[in-house]
N, C-alpha and C positions, 0 to 999 in steps of 0.2 A: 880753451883759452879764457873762458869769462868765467870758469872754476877756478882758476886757476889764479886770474885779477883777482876773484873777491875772496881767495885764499890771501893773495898778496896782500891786501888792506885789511881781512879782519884777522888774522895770528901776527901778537906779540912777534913771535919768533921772526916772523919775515920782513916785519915793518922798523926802520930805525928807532933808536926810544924816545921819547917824549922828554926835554927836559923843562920840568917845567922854575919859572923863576932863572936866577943864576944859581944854579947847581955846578958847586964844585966838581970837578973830575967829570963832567956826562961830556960823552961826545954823542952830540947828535947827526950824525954820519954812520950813513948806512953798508954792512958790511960788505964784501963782493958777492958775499953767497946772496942776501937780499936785491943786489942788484942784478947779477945773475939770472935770480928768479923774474925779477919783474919783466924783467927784457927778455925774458923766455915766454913769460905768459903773453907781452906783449907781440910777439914775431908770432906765436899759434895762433894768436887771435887775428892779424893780418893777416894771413895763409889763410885761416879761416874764413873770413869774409870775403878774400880778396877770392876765393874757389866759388863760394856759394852765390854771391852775388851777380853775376853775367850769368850762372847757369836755372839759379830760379825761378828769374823772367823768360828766360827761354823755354825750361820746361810747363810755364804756365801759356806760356805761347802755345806748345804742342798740344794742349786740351783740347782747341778749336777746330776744325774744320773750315779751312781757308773755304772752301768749293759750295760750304751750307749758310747760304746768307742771312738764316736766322743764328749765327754760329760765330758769322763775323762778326754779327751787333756786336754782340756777347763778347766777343775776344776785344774790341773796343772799349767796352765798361768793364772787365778783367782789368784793363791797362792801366783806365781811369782809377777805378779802387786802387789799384798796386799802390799810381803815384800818391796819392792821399795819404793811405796807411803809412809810405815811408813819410810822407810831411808831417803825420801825426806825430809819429814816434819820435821824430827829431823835436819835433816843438814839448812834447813830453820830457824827453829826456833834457832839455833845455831847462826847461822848466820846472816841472814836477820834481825828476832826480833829482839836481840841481839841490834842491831847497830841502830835499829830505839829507841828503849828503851834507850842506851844513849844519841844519837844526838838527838832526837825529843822529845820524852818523852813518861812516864812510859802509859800515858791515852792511846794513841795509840799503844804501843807495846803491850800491854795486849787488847785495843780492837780491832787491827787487827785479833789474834785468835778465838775471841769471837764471834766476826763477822759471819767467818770459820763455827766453830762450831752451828751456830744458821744453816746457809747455807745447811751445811750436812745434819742436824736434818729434815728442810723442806723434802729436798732431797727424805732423809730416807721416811718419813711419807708418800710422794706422793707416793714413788714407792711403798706401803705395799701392795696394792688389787695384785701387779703381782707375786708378791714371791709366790715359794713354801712352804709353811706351810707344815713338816710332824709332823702330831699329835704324841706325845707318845703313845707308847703301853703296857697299865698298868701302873703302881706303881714304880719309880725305887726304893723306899725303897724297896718293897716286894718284888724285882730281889735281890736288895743286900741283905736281909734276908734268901732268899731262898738258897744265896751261902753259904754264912756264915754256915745256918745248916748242908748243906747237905757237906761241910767241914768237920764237926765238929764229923759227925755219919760217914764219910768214912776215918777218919787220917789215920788209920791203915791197910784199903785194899791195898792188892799190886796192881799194876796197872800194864795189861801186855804190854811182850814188842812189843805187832804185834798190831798196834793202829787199824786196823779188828777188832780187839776183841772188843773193848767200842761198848758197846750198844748205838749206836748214829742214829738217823734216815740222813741217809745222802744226800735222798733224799727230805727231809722237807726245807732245808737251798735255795736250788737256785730257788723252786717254790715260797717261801717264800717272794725272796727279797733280802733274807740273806748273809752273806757270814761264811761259815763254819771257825772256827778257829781250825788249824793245834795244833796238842799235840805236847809241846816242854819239853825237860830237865830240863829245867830253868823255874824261876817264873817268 
């Protein structure tokens, strides 16, 4: 998607033409194929972000070990940096791009990012063998199915008020991995 932008902004051919002064005969309207194009590169760049974005912090989530309390620090200041870096890069792009895009021009405000973004991607792909991969376990349709019924055939039980009573294995949850979720009032 953001080859794609800075294709869109720096060839002639994609960009409407520049008239400059009152030039007889120039329309400056852009043709369908350039619109086309931009609103193609913009909907991949959506899809794009809109995909990586919920899954990057999650799989920087899975680095830690919830259970190694030298591990949750760590996964705490992981979170802390995360938020930063994205406040940085907005105030950059705000800023910085910004000013390069008027004074310099649009090829290089747009492929400074792209640049960025290719950089990351390498980044990403060398580090992949060291990450921790946690597989899923099962189906998550068949988890949310499984609640969904068993909702459906308990609406009506009262549920008591000494949470002792739910038949719950409570020692299943810490050999597991797990961590048990407390019954609350509220949904």
């Amino acid at each position: 998607g953001m080859c794609l932008l800075t294709l869109v902004v720096s060839l002639p051919s994609l960009r409407p033409p520049s008239c400059p002064g009152s030039s007889q005969g120039c329309d400056p309207r852009a043709s369908k194929f350039q619109i086309g194009i931009f609103y193609t590169a913009l909907y991949v760049l959506a899809v794009g972000t809109g995909g990586t974005k919920p899954n990057i912090s999650t799989m920087g989530a899975d680095q830690f070990d919830d259970f190694d309390p030298a591990e949750r620090a760590q996964k705490l200041s992981f979170f802390n940096w995360w938020m930063f870096s994205i406040f940085f890069g907005t105030l950059f792009a705000n800023a910085f791009l910004v000013y390069i895009q008027d004074n310099v021009g649009w090829t290089i405000g747009y492929g400074l990012p792209t640049v960025g973004l290719m950089i990351s991607l390498l980044v990403f792909l060398a580090g992949t063998p060291f990450y921790r991969h946690k597989l899923p376990s099962g189906s998550p349709f068949a988890k949310i199915a499984r609640v969904l019924v068993a909702c459906s055939r308990k609406w009506w039980v009262p549920v008591p008020s000494n949470p002792k009573e739910l038949h719950e294995e409570l020692e299943v949850c810490p050999t597991a991995g797990k961590y048990r979720i407390d019954r609350t009032p509220y949904l």
